[in-house]
SELOSE-814670 format. One record per residue (C-alpha): z, x, y; residue number from 1; chain. Coordinates in steps of 0.25 Angstrom, whole numbers, plus 5000, padded with zeros to 4 digits. Layout:
<rs>
<r z="Z" x="X" y="Y" seq="NUM" mol="A"/>
...
</rs>
This chain:
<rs>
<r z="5120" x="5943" y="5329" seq="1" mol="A"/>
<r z="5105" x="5946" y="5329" seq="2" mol="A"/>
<r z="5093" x="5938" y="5318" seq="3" mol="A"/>
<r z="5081" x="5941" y="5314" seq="4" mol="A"/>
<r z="5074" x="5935" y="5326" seq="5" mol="A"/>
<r z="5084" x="5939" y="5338" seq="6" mol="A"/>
<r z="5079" x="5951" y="5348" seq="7" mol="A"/>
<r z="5092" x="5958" y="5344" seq="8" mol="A"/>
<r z="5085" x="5962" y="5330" seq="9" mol="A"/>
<r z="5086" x="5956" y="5317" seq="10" mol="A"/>
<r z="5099" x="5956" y="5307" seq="11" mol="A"/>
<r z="5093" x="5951" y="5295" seq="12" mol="A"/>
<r z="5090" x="5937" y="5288" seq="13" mol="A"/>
<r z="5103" x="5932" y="5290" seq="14" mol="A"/>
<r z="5112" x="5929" y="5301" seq="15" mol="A"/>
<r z="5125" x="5939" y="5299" seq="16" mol="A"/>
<r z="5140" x="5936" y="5304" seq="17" mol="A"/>
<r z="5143" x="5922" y="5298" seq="18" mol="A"/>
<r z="5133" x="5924" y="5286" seq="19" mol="A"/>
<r z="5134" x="5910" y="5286" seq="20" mol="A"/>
<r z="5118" x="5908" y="5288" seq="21" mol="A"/>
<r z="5119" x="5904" y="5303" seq="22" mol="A"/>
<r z="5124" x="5889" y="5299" seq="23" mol="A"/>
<r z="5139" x="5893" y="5304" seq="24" mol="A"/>
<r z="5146" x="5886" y="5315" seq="25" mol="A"/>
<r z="5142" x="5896" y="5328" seq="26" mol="A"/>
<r z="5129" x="5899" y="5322" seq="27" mol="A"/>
<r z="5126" x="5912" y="5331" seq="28" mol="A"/>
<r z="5116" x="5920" y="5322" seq="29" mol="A"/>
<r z="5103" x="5913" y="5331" seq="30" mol="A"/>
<r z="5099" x="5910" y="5344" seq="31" mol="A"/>
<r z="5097" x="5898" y="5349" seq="32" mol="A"/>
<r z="5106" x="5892" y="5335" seq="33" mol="A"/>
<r z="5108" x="5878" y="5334" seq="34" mol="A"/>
<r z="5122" x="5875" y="5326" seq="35" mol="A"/>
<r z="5116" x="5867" y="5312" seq="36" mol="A"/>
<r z="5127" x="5856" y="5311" seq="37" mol="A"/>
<r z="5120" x="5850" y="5300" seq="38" mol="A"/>
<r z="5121" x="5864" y="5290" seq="39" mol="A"/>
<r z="5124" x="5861" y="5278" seq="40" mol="A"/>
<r z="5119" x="5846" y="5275" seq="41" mol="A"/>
<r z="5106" x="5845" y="5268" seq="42" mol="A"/>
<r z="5092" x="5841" y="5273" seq="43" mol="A"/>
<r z="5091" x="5826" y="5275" seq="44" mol="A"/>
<r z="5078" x="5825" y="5272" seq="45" mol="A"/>
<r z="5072" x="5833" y="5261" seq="46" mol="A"/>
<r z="5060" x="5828" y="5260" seq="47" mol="A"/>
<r z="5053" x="5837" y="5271" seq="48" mol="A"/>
<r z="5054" x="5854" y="5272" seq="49" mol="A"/>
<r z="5066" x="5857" y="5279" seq="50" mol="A"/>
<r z="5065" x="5863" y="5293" seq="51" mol="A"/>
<r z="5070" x="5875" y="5301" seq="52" mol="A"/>
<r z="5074" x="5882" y="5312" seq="53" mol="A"/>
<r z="5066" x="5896" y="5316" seq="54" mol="A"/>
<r z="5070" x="5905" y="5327" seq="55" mol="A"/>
<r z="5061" x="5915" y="5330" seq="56" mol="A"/>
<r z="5063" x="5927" y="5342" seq="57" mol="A"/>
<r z="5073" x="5922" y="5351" seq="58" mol="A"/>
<r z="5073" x="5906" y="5353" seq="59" mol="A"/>
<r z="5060" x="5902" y="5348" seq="60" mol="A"/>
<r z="5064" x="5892" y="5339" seq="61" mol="A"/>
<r z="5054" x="5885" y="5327" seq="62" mol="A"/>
<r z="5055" x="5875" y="5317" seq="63" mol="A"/>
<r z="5049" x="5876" y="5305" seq="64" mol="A"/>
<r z="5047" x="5870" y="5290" seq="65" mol="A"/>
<r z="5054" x="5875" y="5277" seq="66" mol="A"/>
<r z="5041" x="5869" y="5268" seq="67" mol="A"/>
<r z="5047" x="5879" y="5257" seq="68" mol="A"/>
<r z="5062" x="5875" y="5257" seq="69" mol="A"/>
<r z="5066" x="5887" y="5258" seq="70" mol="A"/>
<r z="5081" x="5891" y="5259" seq="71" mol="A"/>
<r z="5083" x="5894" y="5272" seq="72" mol="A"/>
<r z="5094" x="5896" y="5282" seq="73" mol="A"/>
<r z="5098" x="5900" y="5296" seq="74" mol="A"/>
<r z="5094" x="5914" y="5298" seq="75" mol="A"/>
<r z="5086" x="5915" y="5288" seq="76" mol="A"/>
<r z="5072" x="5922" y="5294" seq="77" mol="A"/>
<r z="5059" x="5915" y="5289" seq="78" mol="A"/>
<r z="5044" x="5916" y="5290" seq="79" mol="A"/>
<r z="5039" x="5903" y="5296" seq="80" mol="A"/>
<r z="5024" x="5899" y="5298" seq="81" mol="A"/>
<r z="5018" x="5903" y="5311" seq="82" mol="A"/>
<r z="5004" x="5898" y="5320" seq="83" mol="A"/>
<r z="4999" x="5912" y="5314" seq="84" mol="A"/>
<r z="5007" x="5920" y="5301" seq="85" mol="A"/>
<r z="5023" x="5918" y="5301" seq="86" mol="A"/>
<r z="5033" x="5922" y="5308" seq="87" mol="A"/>
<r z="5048" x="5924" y="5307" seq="88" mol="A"/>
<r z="5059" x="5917" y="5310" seq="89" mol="A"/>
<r z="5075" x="5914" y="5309" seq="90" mol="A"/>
<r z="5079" x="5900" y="5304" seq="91" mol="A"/>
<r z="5089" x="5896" y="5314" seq="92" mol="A"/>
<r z="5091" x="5880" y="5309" seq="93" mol="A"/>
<r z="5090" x="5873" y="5295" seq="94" mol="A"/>
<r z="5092" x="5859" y="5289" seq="95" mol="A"/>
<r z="5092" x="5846" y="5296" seq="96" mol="A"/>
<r z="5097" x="5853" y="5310" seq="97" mol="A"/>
<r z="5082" x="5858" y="5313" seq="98" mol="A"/>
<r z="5079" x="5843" y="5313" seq="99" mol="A"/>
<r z="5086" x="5841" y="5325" seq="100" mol="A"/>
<r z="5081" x="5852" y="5333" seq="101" mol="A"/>
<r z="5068" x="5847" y="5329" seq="102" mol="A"/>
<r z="5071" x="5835" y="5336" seq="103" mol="A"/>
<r z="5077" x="5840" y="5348" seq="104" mol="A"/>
<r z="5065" x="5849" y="5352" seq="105" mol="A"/>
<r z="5054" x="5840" y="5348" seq="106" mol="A"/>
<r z="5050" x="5844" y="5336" seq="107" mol="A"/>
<r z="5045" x="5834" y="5326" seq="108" mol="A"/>
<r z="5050" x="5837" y="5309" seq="109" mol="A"/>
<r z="5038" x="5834" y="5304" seq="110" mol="A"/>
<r z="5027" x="5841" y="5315" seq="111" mol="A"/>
<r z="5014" x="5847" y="5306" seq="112" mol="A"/>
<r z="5015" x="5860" y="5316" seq="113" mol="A"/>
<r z="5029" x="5863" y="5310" seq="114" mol="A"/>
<r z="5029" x="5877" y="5303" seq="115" mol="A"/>
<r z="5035" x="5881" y="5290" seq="116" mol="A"/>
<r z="5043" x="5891" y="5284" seq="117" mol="A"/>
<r z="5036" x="5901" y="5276" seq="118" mol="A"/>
<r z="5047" x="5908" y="5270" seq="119" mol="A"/>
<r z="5060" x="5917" y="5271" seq="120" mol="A"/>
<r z="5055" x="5930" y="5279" seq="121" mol="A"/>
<r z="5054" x="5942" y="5271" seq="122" mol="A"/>
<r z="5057" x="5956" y="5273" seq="123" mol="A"/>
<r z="5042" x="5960" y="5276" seq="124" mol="A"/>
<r z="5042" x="5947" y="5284" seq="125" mol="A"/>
<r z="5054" x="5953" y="5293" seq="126" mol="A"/>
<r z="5049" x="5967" y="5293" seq="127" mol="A"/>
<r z="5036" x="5962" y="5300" seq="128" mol="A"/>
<r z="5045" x="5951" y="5309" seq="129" mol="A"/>
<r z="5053" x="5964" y="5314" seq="130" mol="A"/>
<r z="5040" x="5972" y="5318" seq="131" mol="A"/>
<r z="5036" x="5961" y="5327" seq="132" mol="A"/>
<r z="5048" x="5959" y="5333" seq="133" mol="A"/>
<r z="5048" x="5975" y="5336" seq="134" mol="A"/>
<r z="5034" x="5974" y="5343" seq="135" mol="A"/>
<r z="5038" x="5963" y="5354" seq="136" mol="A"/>
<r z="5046" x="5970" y="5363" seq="137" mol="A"/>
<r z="5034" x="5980" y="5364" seq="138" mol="A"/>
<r z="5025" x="5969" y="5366" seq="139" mol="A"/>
<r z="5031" x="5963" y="5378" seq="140" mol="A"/>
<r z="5031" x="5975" y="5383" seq="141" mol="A"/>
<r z="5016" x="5979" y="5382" seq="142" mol="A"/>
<r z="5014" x="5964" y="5386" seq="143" mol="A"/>
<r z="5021" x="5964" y="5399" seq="144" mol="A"/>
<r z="5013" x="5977" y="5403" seq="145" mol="A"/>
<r z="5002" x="5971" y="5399" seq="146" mol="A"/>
<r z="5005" x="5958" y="5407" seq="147" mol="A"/>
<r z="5007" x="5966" y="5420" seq="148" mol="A"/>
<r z="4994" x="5975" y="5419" seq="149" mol="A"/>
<r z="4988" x="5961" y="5420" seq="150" mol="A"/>
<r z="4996" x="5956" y="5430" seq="151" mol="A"/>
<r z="5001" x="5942" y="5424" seq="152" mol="A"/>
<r z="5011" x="5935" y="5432" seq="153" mol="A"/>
<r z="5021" x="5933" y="5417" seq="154" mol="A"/>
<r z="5033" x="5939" y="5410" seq="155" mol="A"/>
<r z="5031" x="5941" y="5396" seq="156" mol="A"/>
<r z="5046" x="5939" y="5390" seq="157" mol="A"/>
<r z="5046" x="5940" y="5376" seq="158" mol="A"/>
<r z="5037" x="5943" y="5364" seq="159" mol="A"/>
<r z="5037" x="5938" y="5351" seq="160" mol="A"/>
<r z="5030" x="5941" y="5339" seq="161" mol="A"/>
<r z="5028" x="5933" y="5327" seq="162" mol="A"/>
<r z="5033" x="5938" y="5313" seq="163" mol="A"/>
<r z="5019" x="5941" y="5307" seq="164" mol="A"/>
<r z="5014" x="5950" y="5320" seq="165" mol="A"/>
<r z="5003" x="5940" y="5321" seq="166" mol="A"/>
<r z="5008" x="5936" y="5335" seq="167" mol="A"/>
<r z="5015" x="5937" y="5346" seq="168" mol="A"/>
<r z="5021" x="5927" y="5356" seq="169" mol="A"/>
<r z="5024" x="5932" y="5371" seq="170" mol="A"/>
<r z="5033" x="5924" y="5380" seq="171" mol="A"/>
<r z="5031" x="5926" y="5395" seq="172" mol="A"/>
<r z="5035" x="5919" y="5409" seq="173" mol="A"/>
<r z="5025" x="5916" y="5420" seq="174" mol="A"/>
<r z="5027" x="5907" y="5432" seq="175" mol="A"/>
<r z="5013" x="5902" y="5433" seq="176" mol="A"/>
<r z="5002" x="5902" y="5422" seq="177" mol="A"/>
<r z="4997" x="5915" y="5417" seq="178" mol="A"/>
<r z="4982" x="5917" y="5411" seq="179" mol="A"/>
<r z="4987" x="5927" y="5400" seq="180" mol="A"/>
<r z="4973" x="5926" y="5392" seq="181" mol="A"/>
<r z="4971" x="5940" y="5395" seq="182" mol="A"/>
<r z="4984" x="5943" y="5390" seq="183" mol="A"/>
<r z="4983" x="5938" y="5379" seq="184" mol="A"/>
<r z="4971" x="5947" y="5376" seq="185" mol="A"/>
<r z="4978" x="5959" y="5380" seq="186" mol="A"/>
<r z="4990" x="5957" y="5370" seq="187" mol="A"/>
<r z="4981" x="5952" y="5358" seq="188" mol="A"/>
<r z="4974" x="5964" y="5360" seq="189" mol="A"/>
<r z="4985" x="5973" y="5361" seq="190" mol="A"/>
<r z="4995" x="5967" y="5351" seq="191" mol="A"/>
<r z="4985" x="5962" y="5341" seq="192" mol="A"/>
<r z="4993" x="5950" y="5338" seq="193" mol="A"/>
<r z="4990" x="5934" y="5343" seq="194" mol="A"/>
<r z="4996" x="5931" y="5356" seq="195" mol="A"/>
<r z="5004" x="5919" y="5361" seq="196" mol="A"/>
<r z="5008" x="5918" y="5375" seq="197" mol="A"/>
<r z="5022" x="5908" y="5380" seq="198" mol="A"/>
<r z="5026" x="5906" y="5394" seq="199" mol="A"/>
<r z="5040" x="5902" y="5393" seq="200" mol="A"/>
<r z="5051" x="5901" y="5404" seq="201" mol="A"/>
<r z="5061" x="5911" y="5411" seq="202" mol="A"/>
<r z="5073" x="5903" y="5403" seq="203" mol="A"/>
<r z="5064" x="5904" y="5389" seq="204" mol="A"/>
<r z="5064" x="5919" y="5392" seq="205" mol="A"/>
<r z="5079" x="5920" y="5393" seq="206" mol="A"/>
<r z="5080" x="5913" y="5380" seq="207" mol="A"/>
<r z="5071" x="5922" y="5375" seq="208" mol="A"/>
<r z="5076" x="5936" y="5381" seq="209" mol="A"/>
<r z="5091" x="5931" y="5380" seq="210" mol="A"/>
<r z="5102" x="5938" y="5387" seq="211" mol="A"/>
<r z="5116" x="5938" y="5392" seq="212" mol="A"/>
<r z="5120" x="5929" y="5402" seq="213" mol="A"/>
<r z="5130" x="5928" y="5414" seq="214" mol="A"/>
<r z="5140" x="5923" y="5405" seq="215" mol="A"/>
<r z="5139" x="5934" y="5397" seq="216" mol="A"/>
<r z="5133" x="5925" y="5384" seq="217" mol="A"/>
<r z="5117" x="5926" y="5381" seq="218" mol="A"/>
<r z="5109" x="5916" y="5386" seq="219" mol="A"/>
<r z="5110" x="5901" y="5382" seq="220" mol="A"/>
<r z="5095" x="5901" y="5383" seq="221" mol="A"/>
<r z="5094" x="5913" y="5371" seq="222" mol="A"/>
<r z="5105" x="5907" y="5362" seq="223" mol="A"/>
<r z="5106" x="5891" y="5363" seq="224" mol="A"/>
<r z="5100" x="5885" y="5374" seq="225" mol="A"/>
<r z="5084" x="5877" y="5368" seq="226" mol="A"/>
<r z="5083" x="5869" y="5381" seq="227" mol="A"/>
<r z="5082" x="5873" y="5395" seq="228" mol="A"/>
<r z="5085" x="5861" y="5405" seq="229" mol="A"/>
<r z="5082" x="5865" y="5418" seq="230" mol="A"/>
<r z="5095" x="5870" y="5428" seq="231" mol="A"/>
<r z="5096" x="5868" y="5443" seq="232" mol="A"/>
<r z="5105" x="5872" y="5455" seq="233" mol="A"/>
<r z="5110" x="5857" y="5455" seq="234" mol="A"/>
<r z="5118" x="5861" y="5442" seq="235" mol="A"/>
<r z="5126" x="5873" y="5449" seq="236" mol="A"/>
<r z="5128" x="5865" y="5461" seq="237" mol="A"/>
<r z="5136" x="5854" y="5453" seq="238" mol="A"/>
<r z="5143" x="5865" y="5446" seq="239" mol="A"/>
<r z="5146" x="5870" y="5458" seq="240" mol="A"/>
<r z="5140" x="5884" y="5457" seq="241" mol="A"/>
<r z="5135" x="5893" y="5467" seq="242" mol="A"/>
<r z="5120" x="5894" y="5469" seq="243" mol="A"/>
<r z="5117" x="5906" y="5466" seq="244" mol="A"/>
<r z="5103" x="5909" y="5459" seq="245" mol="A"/>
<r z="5109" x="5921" y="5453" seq="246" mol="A"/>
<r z="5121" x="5916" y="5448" seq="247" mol="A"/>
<r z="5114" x="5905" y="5441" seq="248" mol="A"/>
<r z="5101" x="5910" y="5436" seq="249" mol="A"/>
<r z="5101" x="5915" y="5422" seq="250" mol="A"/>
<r z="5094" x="5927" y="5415" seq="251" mol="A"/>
<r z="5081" x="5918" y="5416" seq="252" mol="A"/>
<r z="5081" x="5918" y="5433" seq="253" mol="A"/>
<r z="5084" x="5903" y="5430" seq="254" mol="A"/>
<r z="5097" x="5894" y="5434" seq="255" mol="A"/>
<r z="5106" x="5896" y="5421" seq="256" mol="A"/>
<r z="5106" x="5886" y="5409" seq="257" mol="A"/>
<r z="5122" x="5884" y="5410" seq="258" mol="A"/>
<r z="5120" x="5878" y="5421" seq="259" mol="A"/>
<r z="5118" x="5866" y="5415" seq="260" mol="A"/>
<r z="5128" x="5867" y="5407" seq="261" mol="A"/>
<r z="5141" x="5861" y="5412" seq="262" mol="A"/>
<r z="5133" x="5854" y="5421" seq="263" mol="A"/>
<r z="5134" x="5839" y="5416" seq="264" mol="A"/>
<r z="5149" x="5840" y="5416" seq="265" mol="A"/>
<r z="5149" x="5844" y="5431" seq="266" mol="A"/>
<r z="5139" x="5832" y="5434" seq="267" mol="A"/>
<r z="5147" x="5824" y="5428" seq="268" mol="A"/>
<r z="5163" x="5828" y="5436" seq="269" mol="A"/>
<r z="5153" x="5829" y="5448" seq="270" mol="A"/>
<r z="5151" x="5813" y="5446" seq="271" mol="A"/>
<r z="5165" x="5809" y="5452" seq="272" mol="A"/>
<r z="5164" x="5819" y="5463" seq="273" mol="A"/>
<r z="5158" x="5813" y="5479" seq="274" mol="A"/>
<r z="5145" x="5816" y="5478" seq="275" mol="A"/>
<r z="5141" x="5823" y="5490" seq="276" mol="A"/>
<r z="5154" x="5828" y="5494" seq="277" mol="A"/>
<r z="5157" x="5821" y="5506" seq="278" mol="A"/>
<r z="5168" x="5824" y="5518" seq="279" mol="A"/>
<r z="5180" x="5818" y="5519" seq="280" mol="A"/>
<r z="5183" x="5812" y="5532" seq="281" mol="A"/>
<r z="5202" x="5814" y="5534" seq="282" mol="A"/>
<r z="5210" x="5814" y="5547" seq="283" mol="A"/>
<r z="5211" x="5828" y="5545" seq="284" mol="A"/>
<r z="5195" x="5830" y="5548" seq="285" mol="A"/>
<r z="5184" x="5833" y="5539" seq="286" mol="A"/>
<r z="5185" x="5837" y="5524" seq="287" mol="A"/>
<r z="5173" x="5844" y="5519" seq="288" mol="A"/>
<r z="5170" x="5847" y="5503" seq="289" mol="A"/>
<r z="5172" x="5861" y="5499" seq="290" mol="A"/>
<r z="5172" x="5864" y="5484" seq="291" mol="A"/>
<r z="5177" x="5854" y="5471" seq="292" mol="A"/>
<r z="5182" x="5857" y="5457" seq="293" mol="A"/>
<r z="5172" x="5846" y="5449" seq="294" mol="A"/>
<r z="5180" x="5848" y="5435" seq="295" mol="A"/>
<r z="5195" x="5846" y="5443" seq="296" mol="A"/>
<r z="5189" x="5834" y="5453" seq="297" mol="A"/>
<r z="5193" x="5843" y="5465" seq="298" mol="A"/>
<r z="5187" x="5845" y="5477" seq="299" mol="A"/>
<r z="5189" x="5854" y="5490" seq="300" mol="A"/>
<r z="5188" x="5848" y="5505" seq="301" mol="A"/>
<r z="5191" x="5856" y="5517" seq="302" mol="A"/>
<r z="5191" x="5852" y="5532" seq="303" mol="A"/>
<r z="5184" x="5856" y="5542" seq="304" mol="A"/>
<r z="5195" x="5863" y="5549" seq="305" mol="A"/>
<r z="5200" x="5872" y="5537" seq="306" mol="A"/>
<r z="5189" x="5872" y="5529" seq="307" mol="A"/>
<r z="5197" x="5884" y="5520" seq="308" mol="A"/>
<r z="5206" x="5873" y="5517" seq="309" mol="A"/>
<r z="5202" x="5868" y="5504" seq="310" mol="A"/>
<r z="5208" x="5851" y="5500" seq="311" mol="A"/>
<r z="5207" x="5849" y="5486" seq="312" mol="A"/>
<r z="5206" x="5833" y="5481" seq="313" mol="A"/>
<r z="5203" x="5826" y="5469" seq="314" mol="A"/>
<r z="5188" x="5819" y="5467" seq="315" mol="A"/>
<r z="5196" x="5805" y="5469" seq="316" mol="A"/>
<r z="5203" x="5808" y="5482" seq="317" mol="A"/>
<r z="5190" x="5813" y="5489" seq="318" mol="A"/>
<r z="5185" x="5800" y="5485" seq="319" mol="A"/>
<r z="5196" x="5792" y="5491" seq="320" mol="A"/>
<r z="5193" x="5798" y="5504" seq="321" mol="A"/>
<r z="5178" x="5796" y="5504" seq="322" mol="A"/>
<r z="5182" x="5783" y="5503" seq="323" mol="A"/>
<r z="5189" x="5782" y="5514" seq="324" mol="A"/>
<r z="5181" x="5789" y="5523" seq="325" mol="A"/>
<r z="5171" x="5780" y="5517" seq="326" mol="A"/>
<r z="5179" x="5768" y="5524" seq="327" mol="A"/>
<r z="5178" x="5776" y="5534" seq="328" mol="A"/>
<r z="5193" x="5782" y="5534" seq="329" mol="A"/>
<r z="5198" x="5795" y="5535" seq="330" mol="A"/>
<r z="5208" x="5801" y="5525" seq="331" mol="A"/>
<r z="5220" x="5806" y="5528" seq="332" mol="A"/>
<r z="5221" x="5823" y="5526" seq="333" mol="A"/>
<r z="5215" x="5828" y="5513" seq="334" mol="A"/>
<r z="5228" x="5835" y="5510" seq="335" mol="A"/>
<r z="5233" x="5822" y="5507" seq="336" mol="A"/>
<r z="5223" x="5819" y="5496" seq="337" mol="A"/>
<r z="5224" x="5835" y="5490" seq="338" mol="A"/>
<r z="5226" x="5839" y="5475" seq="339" mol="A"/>
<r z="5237" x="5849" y="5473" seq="340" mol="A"/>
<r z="5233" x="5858" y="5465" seq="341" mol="A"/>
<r z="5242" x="5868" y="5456" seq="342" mol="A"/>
<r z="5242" x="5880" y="5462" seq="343" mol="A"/>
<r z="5236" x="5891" y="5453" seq="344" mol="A"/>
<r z="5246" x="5900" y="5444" seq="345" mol="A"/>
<r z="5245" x="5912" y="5448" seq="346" mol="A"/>
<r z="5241" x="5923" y="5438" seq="347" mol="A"/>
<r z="5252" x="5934" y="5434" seq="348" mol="A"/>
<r z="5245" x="5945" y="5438" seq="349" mol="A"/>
<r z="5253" x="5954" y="5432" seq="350" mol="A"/>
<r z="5247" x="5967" y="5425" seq="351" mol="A"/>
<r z="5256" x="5975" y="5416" seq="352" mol="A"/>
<r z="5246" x="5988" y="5413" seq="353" mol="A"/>
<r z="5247" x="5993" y="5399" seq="354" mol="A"/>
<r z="5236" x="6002" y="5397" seq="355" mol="A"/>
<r z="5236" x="6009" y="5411" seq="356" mol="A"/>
<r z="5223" x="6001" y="5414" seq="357" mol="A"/>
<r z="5226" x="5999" y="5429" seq="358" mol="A"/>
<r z="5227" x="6014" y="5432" seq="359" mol="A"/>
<r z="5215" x="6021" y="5438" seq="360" mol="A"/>
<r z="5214" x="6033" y="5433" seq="361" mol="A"/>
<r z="5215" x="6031" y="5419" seq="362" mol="A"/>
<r z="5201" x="6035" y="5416" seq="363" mol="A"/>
<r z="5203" x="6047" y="5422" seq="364" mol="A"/>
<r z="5205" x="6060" y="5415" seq="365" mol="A"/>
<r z="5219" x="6065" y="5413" seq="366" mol="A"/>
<r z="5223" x="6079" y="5418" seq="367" mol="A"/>
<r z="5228" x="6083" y="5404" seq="368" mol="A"/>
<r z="5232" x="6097" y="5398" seq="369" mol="A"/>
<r z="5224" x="6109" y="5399" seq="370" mol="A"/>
<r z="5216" x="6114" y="5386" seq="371" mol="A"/>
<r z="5223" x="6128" y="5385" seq="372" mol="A"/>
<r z="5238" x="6129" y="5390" seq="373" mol="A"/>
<r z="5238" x="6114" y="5389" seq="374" mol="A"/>
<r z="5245" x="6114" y="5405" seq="375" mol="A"/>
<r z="5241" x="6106" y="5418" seq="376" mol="A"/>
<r z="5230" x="6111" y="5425" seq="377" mol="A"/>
<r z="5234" x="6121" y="5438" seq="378" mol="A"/>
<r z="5233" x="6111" y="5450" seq="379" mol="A"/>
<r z="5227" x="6116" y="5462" seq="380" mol="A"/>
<r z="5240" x="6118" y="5468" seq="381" mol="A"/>
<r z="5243" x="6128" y="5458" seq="382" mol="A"/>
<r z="5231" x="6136" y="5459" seq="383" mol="A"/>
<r z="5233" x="6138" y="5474" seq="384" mol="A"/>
<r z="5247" x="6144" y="5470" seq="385" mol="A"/>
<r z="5240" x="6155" y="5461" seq="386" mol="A"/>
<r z="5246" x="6148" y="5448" seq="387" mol="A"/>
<r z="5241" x="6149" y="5434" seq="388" mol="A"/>
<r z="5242" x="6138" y="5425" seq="389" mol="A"/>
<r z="5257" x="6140" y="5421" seq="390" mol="A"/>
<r z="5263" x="6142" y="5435" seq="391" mol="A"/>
<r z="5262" x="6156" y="5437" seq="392" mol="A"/>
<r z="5256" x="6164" y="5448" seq="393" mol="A"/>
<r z="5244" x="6171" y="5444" seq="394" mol="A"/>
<r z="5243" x="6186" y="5447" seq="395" mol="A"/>
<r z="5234" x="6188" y="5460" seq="396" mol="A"/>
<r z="5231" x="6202" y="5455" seq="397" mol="A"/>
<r z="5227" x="6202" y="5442" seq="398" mol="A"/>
<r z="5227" x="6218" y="5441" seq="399" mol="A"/>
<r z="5241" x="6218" y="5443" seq="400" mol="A"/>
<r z="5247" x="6212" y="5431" seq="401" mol="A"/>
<r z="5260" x="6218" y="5424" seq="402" mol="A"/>
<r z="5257" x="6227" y="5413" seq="403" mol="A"/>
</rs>
């Protein structure tokens, strides 16, 4: 479902499906939506203007003042106040919720820098919005030529321009500092607009661009995901993932966020768990550590000698035998301390075949009926043989037929 400030195109004021003004219970008419559980109740506080939400292009998110009071809600599309003219965005949160957010990013409700609402956009206002979203993705192009003529070691990643046309923000990537003052010169000139330059990061720029990810869901970073905490390899390793950079690194050529996710409930089975996964010293020889299931408390030992032989025991029984070996005793055969496990059903693969799917050649094209006599083709056989079509012998000398 697209907005008015989605790169997908516009849909109108309003957000469609649930017409319920994007205060329902998914609440999937925005990106980066927060869920209002305060919806309904009144403002606590009266006293001072109320305050708001705005979404612009993509995640860039702003809050703003409602001096004028006026009746606003969630997706409703507004002309705020801006460094130079106005510009327009999408109200994505309202009443005492925006509070909170405020808060939680470090905004203080009463900052004299806080701008406010000018009014509901108006259909000349959108008209002039849509033309300036029309020209960015020209204007990176020209951009990025014009970056390489100069040879400037950055990626310019997105181009944004404000409602009024007045300006234009570009978002690039660099490694190192880059001297753009000549660029700057180049695109004020060419574009005839004011020009603001903003270096942000490769997972910013995921955010940004947005896209499909390995799970076949868009990207957490372009749909709900405000704080990027940094990701190692130590979080796979306790998962007990495979290292493999290219298995784990996301759209952005970073580790990937949801690796983070499950990540404290591993840390905290892992607590019970020998730490450095020691060998257990039996009669039998030495027993090695091979593999554990850290939900189910199992873990694997194999020794030496059959090291394909996999021993499955319980978290408690590996630390009653490190005990002993502590003492400096040897435990009897790890067999004796084993888990049974069930044996796993076994899966009726039994196919019954309804539609004729399994057969190969049922893309193929039937040898159907001929278009004029409506009979089987001749096979080669028959032509060998001197039939015609209906089985008899064609007449070698077609001079000599009967009068």
């Amino acid at each position: 479902m697209g907005c008015g400030s989605c790169g997908s195109g516009g849909c109108g004021t309003l957000p469609k499906g649930c017409k319920n003004n994007g205060a329902c219970g998914i609440n999937g008419c925005n990106k980066m939506e927060v869920f209002d559980w305060l919806a309904g109740m009144e403002r606590f506080d009266r006293s001072e203007p109320e305050l708001i939400e705005v979404r612009f292009k993509n995640t860039r998110k702003e809050f703003f003042k409602n001096s004028e009071n006026l009746p606003l809600g969630v997706g409703n599309l507004v002309a705020v106040e801006s460094m130079t003219g106005y510009d327009i965005g999408t109200v994505t949160l309202t009443g005492e919720l925006v509070k909170f957010q405020m808060r939680k990013k470090g905004i203080h409700q009463g900052a004299k820098d806080l701008k406010k609402v000018y009014r509901i956009a108006e259909q000349k206002d959108i008209d002039l919005w849509r033309e300036a979203q029309a020209l960015e993705q020209q204007t990176m192009i020209k951009t990025r030529q014009v970056v390489k003529e100069l040879s400037l070691d950055m990626k310019i990643s997105d181009v944004e321009y404000q409602a009024d046309k007045s300006k234009a923000t570009f978002y690039y990537i660099a490694e190192d500092r880059v001297d753009f003052r000549e660029l700057i010169k180049v695109l004020a000139d060419r574009f005839r607009v004011r020009i603001e330059m903003r270096q942000i990061g490769a997972r910013q720029e995921a955010g940004r661009v947005g896209g499909i990810g390995s799970c076949g869901r868009e990207l957490c970073c372009s749909t709900w995901l405000t704080d990027f905490r940094s990701v190692s390899t130590t979080a796979a390793r306790y998962q007990q993932l495979a290292i493999n950079p290219i298995k784990l690194a996301g759209q952005c050529g970073k580790l990937k966020c949801c690796l983070n996710y499950e990540l404290d409930s591993y840390m905290d089975a892992l607590k019970d768990f020998p730490q450095q996964r020691p060998k257990l010293k039996t009669h039998k020889g030495m027993a090695f550590h091979q593999k554990s299931d850290i939900f189910k408390r199992i873990m694997w030992y194999s020794y030496e000698d059959a090291p394909t032989e996999f021993i499955a025991l319980e978290v408690d029984r590996v630390k009653e035998i490190l005990a002993l070996n502590e003492k400096g005793k040897k435990a009897d055969d790890l067999k004796s301390y084993s888990l049974v496990l069930e044996p796993a059903t076994e899966v009726d693969q039994t196919f019954e075949d309804v539609v004729g799917q399994e057969s190969l050649t049922r893309f193929d094209k039937g040898k159907g009926k001929s278009k004029k006599g409506g009979g089987k083709r001749p096979s080669s056989q028959n032509k060998r043989k001197g039939k015609n079509f209906k089985g008899k012998k064609k007449n070698p000398n077609p001079n000599n037929r009967k009068k």
